[in-house]
N, CA, C and O atoms as a GROMACS GRO file, in nm:
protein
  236
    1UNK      N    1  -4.108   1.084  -0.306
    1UNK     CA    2  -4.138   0.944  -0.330
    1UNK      C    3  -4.032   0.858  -0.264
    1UNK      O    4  -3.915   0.895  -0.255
    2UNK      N    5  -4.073   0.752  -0.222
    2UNK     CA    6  -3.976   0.652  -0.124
    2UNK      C    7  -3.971   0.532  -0.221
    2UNK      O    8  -4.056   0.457  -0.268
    3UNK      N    9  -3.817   0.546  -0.238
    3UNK     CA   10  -3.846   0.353  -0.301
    3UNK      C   11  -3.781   0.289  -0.212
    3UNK      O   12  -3.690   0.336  -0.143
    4UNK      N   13  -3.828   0.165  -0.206
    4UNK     CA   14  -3.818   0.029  -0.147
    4UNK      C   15  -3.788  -0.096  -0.246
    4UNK      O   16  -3.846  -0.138  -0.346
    5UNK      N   17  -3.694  -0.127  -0.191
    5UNK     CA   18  -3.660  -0.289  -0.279
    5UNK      C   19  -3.819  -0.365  -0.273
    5UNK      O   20  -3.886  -0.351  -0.170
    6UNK      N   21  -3.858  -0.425  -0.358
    6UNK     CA   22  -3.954  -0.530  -0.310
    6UNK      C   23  -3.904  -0.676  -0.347
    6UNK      O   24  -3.973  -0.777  -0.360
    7UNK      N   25  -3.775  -0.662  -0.360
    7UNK     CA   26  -3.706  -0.811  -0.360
    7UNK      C   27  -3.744  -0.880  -0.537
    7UNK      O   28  -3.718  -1.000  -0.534
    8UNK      N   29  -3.768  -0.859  -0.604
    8UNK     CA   30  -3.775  -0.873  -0.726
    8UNK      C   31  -3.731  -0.848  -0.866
    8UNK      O   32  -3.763  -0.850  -0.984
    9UNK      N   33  -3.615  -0.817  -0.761
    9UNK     CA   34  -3.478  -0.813  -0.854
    9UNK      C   35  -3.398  -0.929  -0.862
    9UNK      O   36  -3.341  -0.978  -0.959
   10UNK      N   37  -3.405  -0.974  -0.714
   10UNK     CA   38  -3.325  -1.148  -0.738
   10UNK      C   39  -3.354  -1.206  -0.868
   10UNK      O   40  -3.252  -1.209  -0.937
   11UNK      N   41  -3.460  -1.255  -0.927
   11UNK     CA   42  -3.478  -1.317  -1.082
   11UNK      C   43  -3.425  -1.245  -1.158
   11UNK      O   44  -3.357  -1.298  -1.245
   12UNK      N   45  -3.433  -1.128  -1.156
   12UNK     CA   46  -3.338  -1.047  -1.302
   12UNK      C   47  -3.141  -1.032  -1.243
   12UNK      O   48  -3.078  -0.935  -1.284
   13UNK      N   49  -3.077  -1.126  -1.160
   13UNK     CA   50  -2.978  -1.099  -1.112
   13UNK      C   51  -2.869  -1.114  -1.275
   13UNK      O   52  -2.908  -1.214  -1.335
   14UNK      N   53  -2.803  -1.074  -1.318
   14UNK     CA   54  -2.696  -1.022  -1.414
   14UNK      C   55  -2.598  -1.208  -1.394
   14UNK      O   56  -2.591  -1.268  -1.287
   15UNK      N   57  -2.557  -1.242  -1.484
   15UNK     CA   58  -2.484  -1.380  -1.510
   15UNK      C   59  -2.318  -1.299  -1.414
   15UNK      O   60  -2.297  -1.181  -1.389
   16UNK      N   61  -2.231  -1.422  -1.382
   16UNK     CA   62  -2.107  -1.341  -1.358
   16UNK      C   63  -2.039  -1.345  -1.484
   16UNK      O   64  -2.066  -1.430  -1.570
   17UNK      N   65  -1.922  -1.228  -1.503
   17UNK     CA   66  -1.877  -1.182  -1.607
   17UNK      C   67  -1.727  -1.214  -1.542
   17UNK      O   68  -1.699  -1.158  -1.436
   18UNK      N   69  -1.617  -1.315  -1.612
   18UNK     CA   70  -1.515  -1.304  -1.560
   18UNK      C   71  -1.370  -1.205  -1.609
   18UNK      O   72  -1.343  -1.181  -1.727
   19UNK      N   73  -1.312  -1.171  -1.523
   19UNK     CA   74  -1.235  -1.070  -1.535
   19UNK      C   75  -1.262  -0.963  -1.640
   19UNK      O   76  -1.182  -0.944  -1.732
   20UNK      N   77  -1.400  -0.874  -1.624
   20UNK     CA   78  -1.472  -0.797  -1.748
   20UNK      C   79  -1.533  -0.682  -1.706
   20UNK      O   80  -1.556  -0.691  -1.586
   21UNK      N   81  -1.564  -0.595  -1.745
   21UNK     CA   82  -1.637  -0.528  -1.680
   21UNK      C   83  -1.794  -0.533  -1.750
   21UNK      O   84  -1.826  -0.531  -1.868
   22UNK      N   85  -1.875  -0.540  -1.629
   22UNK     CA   86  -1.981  -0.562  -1.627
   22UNK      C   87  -2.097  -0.483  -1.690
   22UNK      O   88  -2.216  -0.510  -1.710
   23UNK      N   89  -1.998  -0.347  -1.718
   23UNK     CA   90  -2.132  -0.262  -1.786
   23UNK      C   91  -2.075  -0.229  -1.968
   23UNK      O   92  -2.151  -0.164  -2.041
   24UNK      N   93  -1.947  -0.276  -2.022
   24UNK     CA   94  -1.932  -0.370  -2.142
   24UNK      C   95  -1.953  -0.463  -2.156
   24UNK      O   96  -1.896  -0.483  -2.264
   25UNK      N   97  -2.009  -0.579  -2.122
   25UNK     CA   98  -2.145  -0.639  -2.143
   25UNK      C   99  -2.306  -0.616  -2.152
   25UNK      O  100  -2.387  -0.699  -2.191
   26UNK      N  101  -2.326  -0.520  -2.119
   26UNK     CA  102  -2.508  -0.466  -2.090
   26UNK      C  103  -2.527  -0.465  -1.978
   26UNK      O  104  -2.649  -0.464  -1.968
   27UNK      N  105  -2.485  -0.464  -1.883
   27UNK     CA  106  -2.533  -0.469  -1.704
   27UNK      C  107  -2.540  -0.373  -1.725
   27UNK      O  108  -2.474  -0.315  -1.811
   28UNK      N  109  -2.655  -0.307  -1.627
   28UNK     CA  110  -2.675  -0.203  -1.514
   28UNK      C  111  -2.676  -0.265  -1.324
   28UNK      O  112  -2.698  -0.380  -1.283
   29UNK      N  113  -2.655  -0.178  -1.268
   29UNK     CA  114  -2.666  -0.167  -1.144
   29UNK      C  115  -2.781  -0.077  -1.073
   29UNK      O  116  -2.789   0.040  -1.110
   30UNK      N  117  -2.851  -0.114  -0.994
   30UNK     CA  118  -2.932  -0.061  -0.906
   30UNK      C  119  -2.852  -0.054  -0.833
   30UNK      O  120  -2.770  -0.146  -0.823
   31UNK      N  121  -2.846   0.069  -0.749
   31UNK     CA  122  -2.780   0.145  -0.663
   31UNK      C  123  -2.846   0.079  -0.532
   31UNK      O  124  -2.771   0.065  -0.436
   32UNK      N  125  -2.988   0.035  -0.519
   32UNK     CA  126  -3.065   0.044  -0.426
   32UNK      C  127  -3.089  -0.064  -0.340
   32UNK      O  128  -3.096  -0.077  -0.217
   33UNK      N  129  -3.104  -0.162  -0.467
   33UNK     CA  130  -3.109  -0.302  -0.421
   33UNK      C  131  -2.969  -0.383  -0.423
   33UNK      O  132  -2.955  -0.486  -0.356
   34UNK      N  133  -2.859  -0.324  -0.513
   34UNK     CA  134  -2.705  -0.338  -0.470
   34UNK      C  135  -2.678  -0.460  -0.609
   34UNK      O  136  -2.589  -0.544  -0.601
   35UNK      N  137  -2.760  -0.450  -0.717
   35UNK     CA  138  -2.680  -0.562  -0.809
   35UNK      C  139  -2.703  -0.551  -0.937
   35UNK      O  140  -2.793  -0.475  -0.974
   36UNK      N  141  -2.625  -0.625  -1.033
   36UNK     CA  142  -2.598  -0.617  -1.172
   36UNK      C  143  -2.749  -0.670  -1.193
   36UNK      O  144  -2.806  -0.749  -1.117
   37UNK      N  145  -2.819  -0.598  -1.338
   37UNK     CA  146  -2.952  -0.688  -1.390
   37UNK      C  147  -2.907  -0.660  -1.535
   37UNK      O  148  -2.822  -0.576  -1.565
   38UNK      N  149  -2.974  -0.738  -1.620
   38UNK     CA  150  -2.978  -0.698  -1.758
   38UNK      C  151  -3.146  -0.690  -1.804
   38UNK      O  152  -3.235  -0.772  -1.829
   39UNK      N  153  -3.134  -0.572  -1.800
   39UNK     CA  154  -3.260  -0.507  -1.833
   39UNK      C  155  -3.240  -0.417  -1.991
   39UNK      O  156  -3.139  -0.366  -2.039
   40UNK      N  157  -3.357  -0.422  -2.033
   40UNK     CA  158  -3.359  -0.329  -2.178
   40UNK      C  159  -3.370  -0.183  -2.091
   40UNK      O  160  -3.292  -0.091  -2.118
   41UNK      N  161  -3.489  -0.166  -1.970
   41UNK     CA  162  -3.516  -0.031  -1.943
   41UNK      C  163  -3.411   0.080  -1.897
   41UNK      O  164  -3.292   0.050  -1.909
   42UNK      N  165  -3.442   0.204  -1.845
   42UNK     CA  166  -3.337   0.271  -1.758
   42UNK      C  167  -3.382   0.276  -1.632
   42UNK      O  168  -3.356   0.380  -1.572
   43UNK      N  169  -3.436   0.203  -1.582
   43UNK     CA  170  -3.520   0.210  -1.447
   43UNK      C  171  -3.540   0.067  -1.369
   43UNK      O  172  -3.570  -0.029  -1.440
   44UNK      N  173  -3.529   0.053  -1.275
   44UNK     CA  174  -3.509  -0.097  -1.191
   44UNK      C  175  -3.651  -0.155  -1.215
   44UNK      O  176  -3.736  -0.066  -1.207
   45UNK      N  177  -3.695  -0.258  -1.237
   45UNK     CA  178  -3.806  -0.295  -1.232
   45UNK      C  179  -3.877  -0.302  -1.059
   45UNK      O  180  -3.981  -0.257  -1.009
   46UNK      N  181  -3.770  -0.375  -1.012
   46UNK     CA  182  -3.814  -0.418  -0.867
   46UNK      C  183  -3.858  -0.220  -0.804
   46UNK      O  184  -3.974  -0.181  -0.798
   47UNK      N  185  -3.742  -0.136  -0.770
   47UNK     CA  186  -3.786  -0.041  -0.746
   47UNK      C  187  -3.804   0.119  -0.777
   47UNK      O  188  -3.814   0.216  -0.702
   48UNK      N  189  -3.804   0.105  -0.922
   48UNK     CA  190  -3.799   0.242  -0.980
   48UNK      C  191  -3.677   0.312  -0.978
   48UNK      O  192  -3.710   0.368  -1.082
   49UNK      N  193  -3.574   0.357  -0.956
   49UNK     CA  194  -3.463   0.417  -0.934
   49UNK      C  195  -3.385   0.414  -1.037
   49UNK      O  196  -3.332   0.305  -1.054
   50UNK      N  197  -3.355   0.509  -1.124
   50UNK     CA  198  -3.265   0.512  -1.246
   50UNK      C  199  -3.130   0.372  -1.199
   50UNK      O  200  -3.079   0.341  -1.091
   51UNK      N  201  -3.118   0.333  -1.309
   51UNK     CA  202  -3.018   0.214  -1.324
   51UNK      C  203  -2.850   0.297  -1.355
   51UNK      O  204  -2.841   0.369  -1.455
   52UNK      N  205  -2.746   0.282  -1.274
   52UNK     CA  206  -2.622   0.300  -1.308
   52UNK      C  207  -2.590   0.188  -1.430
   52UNK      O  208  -2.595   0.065  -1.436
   53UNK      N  209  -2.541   0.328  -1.556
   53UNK     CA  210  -2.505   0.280  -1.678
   53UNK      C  211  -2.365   0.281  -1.715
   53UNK      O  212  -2.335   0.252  -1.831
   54UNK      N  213  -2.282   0.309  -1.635
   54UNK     CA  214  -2.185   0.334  -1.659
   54UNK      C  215  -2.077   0.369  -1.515
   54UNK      O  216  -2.111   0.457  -1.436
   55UNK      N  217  -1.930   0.279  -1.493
   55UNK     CA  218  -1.854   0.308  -1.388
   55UNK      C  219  -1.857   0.420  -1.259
   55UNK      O  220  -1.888   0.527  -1.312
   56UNK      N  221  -1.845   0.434  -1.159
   56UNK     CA  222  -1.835   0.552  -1.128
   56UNK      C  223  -1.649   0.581  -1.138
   56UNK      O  224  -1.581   0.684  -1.135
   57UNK      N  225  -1.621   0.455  -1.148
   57UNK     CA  226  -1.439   0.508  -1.122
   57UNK      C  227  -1.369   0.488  -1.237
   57UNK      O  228  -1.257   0.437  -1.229
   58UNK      N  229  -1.437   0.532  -1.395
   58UNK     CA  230  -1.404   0.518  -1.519
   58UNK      C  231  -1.255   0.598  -1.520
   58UNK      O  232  -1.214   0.662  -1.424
   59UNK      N  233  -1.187   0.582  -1.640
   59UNK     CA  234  -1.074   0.689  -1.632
   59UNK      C  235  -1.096   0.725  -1.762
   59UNK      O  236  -1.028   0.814  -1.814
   0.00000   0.00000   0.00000
């Protein structure tokens, strides 16, 4: 299966969070389309692709 952005993630774009991290607030990241959303699901709306829930450079 191929996903593709279909650009319909811009409306769900994530508020900025200052000096915070973004996924102790509720953000996820799409890997795909490249940005913070706040979504209830585990899956991008715009293109299907599991949502990063958590840092990759946690310690």
């Amino acid at each position: 299966m191929v996903y593709i952005c279909k650009g319909v993630c811009d409306s769900l774009k994530g508020e900025k969070i200052p000096n915070g991290s973004k996924y102790g607030y509720g953000q996820k990241r799409c890997t795909l389309c490249g940005i913070f959303m706040t979504v209830s699901g585990f899956r991008c709306p715009c293109c299907s692709v599991l949502l990063r829930t958590k840092s990759r450079g946690r310690k």
